[in-house]
Backbone atoms as SQL, in Angstrom:
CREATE TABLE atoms (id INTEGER PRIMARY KEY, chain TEXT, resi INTEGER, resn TEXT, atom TEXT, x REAL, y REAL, z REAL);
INSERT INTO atoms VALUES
  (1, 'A', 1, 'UNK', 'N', -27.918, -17.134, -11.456),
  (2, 'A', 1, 'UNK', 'CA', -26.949, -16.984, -12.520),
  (3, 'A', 1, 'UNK', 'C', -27.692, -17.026, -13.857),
  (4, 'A', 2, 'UNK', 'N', -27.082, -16.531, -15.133),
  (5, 'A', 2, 'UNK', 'CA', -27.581, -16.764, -16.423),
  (6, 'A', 2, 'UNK', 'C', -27.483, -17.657, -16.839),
  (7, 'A', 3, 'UNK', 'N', -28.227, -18.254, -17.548),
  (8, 'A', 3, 'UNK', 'CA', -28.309, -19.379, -18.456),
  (9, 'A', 3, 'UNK', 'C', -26.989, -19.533, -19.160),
  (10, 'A', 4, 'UNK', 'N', -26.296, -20.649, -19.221),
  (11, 'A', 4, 'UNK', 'CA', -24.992, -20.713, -19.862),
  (12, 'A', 4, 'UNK', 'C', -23.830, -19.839, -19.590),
  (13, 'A', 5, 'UNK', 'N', -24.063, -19.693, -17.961),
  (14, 'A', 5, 'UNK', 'CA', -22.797, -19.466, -17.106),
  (15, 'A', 5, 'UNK', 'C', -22.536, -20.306, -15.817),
  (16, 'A', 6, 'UNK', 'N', -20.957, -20.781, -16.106),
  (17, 'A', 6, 'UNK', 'CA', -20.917, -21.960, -14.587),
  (18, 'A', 6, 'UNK', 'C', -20.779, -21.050, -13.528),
  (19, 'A', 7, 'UNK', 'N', -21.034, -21.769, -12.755),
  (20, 'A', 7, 'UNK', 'CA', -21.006, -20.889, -11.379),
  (21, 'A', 7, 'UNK', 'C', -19.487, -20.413, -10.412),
  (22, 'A', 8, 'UNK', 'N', -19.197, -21.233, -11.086),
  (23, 'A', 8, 'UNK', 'CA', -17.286, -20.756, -10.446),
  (24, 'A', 8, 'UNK', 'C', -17.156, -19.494, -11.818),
  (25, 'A', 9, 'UNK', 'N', -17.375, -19.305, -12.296),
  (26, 'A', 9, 'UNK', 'CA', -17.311, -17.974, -13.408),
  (27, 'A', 9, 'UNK', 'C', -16.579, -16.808, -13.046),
  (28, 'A', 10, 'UNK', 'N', -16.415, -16.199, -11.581),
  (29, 'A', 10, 'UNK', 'CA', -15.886, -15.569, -11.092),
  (30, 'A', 10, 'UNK', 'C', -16.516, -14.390, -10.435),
  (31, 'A', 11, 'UNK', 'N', -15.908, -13.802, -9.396),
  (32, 'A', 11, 'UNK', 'CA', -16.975, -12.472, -8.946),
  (33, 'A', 11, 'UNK', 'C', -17.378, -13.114, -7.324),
  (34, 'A', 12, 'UNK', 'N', -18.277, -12.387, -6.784),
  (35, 'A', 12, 'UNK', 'CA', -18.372, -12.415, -5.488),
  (36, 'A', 12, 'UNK', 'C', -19.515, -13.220, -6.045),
  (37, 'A', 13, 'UNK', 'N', -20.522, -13.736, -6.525),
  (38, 'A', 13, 'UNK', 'CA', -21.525, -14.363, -6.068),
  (39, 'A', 13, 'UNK', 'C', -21.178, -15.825, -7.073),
  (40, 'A', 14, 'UNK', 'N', -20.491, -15.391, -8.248),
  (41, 'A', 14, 'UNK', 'CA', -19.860, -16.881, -8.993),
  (42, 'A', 14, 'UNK', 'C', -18.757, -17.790, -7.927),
  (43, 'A', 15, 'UNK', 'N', -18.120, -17.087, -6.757),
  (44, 'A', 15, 'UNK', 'CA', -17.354, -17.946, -6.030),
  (45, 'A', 15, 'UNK', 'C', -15.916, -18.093, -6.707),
  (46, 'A', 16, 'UNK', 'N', -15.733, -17.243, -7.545),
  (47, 'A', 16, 'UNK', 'CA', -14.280, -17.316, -8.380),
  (48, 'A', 16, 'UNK', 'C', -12.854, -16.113, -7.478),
  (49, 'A', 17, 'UNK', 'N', -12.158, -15.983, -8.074),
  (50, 'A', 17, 'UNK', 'CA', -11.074, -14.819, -7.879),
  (51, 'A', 17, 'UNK', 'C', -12.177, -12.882, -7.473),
  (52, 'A', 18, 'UNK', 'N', -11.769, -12.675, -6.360),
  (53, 'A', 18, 'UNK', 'CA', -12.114, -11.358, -5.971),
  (54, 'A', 18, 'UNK', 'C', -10.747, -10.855, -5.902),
  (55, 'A', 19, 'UNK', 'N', -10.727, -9.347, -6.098),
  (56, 'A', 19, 'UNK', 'CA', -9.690, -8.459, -5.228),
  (57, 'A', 19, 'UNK', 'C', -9.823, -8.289, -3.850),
  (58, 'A', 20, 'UNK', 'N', -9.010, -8.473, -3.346),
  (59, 'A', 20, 'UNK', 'CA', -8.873, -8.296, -1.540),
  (60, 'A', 20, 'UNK', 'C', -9.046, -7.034, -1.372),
  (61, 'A', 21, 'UNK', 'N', -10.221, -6.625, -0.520),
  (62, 'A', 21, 'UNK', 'CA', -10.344, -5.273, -0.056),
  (63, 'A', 21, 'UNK', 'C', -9.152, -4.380, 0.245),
  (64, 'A', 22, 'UNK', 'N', -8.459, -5.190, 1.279),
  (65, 'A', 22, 'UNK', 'CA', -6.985, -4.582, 1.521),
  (66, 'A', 22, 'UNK', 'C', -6.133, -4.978, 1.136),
  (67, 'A', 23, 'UNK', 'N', -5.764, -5.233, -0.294),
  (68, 'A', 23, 'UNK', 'CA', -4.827, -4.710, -0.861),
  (69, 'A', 23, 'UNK', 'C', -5.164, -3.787, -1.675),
  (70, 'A', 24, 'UNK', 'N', -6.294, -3.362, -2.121),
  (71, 'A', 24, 'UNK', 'CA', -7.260, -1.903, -2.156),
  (72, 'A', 24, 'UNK', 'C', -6.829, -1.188, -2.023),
  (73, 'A', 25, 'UNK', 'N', -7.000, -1.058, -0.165),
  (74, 'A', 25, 'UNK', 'CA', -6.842, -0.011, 0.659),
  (75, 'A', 25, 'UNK', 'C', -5.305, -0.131, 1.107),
  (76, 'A', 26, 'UNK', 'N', -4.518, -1.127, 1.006),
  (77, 'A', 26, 'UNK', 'CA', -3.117, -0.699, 0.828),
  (78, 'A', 26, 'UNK', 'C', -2.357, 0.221, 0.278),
  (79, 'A', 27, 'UNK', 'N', -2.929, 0.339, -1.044),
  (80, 'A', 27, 'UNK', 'CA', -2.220, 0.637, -2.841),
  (81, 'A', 27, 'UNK', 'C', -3.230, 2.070, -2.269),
  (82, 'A', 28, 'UNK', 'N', -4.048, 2.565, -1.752),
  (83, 'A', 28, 'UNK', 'CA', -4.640, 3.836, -1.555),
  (84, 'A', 28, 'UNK', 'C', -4.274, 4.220, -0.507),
  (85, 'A', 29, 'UNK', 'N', -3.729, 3.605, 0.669),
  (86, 'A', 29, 'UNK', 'CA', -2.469, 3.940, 1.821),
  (87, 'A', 29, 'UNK', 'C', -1.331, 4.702, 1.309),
  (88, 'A', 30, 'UNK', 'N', -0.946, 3.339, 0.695),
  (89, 'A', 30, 'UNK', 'CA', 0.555, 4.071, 0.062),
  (90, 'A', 30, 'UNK', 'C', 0.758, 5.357, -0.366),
  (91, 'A', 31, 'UNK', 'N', -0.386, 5.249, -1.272),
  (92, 'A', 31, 'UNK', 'CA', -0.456, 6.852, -2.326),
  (93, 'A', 31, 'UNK', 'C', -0.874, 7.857, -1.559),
  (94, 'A', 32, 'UNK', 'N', -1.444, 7.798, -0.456),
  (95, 'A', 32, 'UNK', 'CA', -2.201, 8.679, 0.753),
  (96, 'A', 32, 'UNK', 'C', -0.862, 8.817, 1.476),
  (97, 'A', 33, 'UNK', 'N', 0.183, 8.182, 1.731),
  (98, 'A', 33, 'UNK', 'CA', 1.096, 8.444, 2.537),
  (99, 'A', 33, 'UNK', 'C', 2.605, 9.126, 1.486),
  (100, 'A', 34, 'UNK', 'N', 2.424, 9.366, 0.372),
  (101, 'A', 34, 'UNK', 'CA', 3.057, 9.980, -0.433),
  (102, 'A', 34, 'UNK', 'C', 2.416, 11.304, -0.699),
  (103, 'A', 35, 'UNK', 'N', 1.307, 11.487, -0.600),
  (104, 'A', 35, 'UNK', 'CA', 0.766, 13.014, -0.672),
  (105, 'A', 35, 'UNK', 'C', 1.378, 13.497, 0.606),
  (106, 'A', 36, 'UNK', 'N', 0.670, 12.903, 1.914),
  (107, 'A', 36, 'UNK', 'CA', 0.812, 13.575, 2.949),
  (108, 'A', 36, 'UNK', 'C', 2.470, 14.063, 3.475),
  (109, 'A', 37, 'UNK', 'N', 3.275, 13.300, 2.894),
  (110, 'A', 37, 'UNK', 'CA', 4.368, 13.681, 3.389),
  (111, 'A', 37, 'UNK', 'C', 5.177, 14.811, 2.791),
  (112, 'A', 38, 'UNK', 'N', 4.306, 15.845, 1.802),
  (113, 'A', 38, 'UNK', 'CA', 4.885, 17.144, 1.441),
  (114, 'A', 38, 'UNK', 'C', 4.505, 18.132, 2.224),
  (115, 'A', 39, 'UNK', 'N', 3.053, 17.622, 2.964),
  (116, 'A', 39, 'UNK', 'CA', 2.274, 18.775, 3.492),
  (117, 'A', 39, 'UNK', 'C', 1.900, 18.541, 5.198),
  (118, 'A', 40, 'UNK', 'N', 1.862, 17.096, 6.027),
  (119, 'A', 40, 'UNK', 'CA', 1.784, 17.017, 7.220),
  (120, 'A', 40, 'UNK', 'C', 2.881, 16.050, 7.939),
  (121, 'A', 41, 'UNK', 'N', 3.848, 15.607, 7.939),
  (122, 'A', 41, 'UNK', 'CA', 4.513, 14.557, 8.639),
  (123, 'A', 41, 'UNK', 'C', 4.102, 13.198, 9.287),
  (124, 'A', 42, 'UNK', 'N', 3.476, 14.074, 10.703),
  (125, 'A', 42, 'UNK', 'CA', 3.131, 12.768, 11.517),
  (126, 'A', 42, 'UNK', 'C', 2.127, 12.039, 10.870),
  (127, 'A', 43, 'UNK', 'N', 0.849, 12.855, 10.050),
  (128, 'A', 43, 'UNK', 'CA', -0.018, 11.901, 9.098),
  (129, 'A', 43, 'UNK', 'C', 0.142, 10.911, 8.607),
  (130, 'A', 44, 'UNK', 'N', 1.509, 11.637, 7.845),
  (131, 'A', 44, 'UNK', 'CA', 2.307, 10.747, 6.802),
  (132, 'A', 44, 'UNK', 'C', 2.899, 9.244, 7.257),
  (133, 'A', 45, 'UNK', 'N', 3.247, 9.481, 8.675),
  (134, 'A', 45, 'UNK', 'CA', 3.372, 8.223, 9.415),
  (135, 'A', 45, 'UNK', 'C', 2.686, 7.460, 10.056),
  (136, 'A', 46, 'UNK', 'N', 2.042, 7.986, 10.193),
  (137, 'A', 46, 'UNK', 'CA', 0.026, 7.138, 10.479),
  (138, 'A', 46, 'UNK', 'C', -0.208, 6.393, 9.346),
  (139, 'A', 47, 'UNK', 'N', -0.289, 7.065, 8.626),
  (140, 'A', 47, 'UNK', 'CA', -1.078, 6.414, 7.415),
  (141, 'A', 47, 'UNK', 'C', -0.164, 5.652, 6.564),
  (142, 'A', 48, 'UNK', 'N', 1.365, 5.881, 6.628),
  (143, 'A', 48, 'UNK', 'CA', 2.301, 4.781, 6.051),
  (144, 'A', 48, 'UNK', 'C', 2.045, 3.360, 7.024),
  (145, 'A', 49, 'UNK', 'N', 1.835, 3.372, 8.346),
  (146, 'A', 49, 'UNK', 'CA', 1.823, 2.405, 9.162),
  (147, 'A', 49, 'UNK', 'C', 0.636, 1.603, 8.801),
  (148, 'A', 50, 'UNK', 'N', -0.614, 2.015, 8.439),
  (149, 'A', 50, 'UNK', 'CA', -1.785, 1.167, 8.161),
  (150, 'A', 50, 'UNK', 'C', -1.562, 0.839, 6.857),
  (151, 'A', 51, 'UNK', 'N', -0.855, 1.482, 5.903),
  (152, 'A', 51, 'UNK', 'CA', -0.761, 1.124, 3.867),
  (153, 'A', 51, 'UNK', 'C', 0.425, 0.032, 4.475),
  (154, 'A', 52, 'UNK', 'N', 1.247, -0.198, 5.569),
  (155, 'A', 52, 'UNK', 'CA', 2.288, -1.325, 5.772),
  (156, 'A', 52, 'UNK', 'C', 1.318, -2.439, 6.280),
  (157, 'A', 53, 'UNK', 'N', 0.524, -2.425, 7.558),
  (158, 'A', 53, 'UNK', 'CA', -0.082, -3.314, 7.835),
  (159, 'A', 53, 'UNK', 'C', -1.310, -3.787, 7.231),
  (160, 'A', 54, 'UNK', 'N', -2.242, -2.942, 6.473),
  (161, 'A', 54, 'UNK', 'CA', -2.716, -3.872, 5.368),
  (162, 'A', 54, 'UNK', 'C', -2.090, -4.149, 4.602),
  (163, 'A', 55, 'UNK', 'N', -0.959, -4.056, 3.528),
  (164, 'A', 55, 'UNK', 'CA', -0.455, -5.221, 2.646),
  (165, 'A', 55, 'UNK', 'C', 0.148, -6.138, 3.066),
  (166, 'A', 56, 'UNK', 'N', 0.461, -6.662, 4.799),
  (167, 'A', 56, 'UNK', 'CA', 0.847, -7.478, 5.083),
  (168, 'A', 56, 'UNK', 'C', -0.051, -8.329, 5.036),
  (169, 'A', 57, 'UNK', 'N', -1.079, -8.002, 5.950),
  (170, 'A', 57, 'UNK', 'CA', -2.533, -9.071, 6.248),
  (171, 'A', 57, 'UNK', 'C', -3.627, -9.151, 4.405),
  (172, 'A', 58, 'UNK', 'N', -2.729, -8.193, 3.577),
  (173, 'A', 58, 'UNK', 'CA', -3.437, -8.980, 2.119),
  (174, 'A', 58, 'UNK', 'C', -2.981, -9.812, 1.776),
  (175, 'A', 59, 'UNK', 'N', -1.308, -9.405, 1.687),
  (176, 'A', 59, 'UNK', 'CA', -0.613, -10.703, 1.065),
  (177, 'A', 59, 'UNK', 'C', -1.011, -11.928, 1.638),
  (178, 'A', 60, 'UNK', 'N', -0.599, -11.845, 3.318),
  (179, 'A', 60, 'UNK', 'CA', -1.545, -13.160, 3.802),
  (180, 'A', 60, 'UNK', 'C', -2.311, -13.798, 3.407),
  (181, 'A', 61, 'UNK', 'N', -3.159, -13.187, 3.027),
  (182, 'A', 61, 'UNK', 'CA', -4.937, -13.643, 3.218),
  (183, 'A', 61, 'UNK', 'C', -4.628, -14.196, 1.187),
  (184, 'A', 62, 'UNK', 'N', -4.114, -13.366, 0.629),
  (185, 'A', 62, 'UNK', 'CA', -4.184, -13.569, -0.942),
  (186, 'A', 62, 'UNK', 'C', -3.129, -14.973, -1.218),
  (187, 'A', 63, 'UNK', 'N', -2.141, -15.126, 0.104),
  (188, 'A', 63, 'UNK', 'CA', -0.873, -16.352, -0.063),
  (189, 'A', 63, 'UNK', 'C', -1.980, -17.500, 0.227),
  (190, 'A', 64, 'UNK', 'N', -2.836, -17.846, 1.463),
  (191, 'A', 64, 'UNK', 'CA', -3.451, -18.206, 1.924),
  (192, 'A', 64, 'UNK', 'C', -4.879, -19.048, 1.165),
  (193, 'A', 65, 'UNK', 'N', -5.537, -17.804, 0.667),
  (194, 'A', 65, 'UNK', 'CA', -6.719, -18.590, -0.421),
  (195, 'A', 65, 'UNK', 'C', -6.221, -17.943, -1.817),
  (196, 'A', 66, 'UNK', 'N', -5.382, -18.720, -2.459),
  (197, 'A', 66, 'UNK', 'CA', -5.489, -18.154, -3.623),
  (198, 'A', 66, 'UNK', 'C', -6.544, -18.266, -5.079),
  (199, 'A', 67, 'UNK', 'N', -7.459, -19.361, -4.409),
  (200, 'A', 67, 'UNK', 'CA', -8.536, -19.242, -5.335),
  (201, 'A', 67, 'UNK', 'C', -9.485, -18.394, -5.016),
  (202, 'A', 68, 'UNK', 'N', -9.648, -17.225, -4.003),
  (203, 'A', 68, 'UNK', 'CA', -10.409, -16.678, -3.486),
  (204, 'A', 68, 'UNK', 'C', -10.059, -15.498, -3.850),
  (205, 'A', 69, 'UNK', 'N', -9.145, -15.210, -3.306),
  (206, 'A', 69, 'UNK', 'CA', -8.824, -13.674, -3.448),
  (207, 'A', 69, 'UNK', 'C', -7.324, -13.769, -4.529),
  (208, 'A', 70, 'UNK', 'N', -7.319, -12.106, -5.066),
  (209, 'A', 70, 'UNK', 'CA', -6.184, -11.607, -6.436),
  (210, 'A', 70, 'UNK', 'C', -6.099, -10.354, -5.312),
  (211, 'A', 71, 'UNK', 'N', -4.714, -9.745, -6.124),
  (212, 'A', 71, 'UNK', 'CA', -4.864, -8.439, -6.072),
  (213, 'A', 71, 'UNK', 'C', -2.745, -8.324, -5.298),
  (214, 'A', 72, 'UNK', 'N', -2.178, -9.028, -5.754),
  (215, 'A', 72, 'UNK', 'CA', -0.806, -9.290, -5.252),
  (216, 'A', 72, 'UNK', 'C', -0.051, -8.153, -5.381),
  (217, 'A', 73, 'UNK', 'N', -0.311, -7.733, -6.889),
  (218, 'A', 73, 'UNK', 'CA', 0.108, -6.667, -7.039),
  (219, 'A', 73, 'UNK', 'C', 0.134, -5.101, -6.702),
  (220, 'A', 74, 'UNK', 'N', -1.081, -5.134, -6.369),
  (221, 'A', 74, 'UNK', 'CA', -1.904, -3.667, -5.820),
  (222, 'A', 74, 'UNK', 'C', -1.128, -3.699, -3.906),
  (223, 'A', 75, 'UNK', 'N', -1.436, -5.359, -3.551),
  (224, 'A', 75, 'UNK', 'CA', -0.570, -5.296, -1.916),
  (225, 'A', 75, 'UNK', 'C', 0.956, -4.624, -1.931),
  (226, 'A', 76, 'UNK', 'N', 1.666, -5.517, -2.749),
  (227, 'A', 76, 'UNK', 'CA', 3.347, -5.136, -2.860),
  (228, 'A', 76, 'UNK', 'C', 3.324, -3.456, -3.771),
  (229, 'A', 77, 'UNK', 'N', 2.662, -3.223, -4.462),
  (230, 'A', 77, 'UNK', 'CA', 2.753, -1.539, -4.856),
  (231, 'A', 77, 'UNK', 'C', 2.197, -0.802, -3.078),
  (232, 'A', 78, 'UNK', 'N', 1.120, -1.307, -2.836),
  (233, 'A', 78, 'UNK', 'CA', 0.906, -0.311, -1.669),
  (234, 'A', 78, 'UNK', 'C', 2.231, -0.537, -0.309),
  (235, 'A', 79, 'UNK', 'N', 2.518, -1.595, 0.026),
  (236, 'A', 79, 'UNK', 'CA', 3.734, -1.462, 0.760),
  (237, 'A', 79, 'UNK', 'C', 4.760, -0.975, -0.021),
  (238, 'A', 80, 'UNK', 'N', 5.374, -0.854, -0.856),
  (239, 'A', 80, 'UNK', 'CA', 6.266, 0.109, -1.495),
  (240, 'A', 80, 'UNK', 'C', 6.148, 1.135, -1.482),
  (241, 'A', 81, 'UNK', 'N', 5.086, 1.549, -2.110),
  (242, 'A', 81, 'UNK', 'CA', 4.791, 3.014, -1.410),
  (243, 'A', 81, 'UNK', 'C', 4.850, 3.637, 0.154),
  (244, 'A', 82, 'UNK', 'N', 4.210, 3.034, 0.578),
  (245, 'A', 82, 'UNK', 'CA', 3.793, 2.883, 2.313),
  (246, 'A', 82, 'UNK', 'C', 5.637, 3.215, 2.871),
  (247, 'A', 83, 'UNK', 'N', 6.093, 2.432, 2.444),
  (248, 'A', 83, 'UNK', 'CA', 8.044, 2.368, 2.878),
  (249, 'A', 83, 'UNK', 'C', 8.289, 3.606, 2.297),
  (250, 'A', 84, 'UNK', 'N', 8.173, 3.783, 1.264),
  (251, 'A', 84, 'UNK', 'CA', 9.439, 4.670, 0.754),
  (252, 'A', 84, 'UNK', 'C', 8.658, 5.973, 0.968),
  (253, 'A', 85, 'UNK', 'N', 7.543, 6.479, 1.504),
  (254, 'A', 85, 'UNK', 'CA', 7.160, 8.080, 1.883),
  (255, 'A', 85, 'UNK', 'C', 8.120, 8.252, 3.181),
  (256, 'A', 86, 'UNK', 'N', 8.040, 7.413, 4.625),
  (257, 'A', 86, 'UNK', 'CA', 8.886, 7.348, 5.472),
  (258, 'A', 86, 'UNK', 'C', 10.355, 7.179, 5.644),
  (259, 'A', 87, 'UNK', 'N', 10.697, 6.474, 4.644),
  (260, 'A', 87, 'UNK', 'CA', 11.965, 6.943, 3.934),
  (261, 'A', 87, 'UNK', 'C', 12.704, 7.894, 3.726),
  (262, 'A', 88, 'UNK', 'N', 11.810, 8.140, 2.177),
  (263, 'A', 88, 'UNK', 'CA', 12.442, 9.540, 1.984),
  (264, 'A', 88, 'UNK', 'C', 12.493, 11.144, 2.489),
  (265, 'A', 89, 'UNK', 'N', 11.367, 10.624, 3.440),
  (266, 'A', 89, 'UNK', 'CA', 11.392, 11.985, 4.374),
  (267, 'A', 89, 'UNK', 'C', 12.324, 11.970, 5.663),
  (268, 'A', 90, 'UNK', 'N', 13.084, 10.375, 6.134),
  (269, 'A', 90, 'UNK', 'CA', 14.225, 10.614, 6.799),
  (270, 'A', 90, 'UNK', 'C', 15.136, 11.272, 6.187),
  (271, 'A', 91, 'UNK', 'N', 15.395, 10.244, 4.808),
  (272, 'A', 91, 'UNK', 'CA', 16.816, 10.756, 3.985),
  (273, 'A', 91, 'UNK', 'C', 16.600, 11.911, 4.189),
  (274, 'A', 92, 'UNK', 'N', 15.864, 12.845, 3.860),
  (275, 'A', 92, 'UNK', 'CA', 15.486, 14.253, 3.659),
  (276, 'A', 92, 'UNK', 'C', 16.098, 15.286, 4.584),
  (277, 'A', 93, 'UNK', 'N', 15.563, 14.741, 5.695),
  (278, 'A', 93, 'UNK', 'CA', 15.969, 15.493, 6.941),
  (279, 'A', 93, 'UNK', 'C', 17.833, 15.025, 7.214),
  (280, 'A', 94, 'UNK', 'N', 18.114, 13.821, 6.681),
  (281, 'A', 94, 'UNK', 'CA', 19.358, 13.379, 6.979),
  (282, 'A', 94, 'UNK', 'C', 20.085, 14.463, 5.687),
  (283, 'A', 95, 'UNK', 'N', 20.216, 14.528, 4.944),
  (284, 'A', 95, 'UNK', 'CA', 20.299, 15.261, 3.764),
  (285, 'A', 95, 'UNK', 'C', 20.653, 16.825, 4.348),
  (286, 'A', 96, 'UNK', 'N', 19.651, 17.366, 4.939),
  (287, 'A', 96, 'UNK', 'CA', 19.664, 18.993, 5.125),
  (288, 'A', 96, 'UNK', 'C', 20.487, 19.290, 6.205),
  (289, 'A', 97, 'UNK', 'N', 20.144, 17.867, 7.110),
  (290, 'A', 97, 'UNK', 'CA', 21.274, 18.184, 8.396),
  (291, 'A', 97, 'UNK', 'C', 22.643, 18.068, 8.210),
  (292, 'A', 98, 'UNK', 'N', 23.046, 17.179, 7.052),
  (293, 'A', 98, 'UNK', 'CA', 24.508, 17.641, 6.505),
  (294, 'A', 98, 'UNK', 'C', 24.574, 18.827, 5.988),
  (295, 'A', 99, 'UNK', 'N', 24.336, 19.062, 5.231),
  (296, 'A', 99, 'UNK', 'CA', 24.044, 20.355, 4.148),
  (297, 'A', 99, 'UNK', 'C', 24.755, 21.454, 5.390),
  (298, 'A', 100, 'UNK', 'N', 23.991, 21.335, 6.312),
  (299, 'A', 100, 'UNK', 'CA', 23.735, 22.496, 7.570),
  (300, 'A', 100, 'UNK', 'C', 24.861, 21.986, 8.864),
  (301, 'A', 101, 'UNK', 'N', 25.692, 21.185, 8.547),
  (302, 'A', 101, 'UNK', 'CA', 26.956, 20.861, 9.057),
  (303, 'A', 101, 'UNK', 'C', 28.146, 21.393, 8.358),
  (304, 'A', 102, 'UNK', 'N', 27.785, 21.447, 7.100),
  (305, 'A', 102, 'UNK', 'CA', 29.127, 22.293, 6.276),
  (306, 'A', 102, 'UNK', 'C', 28.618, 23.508, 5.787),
  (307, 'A', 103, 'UNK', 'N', 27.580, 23.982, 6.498),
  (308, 'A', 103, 'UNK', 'CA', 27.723, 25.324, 6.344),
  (309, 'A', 103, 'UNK', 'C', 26.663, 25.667, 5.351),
  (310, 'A', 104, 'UNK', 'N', 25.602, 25.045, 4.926),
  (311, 'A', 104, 'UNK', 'CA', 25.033, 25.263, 3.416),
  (312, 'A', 104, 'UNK', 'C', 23.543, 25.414, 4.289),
  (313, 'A', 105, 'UNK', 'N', 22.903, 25.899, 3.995),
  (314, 'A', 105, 'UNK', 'CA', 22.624, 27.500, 3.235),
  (315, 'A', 105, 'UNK', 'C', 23.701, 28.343, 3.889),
  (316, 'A', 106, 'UNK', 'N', 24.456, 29.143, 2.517),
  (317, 'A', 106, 'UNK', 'CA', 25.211, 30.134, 3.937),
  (318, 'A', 106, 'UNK', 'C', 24.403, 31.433, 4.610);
């Protein structure tokens, strides 16, 4: 360390607050599972399923040591995301299949 820095200072080698890898790779799930669902489907549900199960096991791990690991926010944005691509591509399909019950497109 430098001269006239304590060692809890922060960072991976000060021993302070890190970001959790996965809630990282959650918050880059999520957004990966909002692209994919204009252009491949089942992707879209692959990859919503891992942006769901890493922000579960971040929040964990971030509820767990909270002097260790940050990043709460980046977990709960990537499960939000992660939910609502699978979502709105039910509504979607729920949506057109009415549409196409009363007759629309004619």
């Amino acid at each position: 360390m430098p001269p006239g820095v304590a060692p809890d200072a922060g960072g991976p080698d000060g021993g302070g607050e890190v970001n959790d890898p996965l809630a990282v790779a959650s918050l880059a799930l999520g957004a990966a599972s909002l692209v994919t669902a204009f252009c491949c489907w089942p992707l879209m549900f692959a990859v919503a399923v891992g942006g769901i199960a890493t922000a579960i096991v971040a929040l964990v791990r971030i509820h767990a040591e909270p002097l260790k690991y940050r990043g709460r926010g980046a977990a709960i944005t990537g499960l939000v995301l992660s939910l609502l691509a699978p979502l709105g591509y039910v509504l979607l399909i729920v949506f057109y299949g009415a549409l196409s019950i009363f007759g629309f497109p004619p």
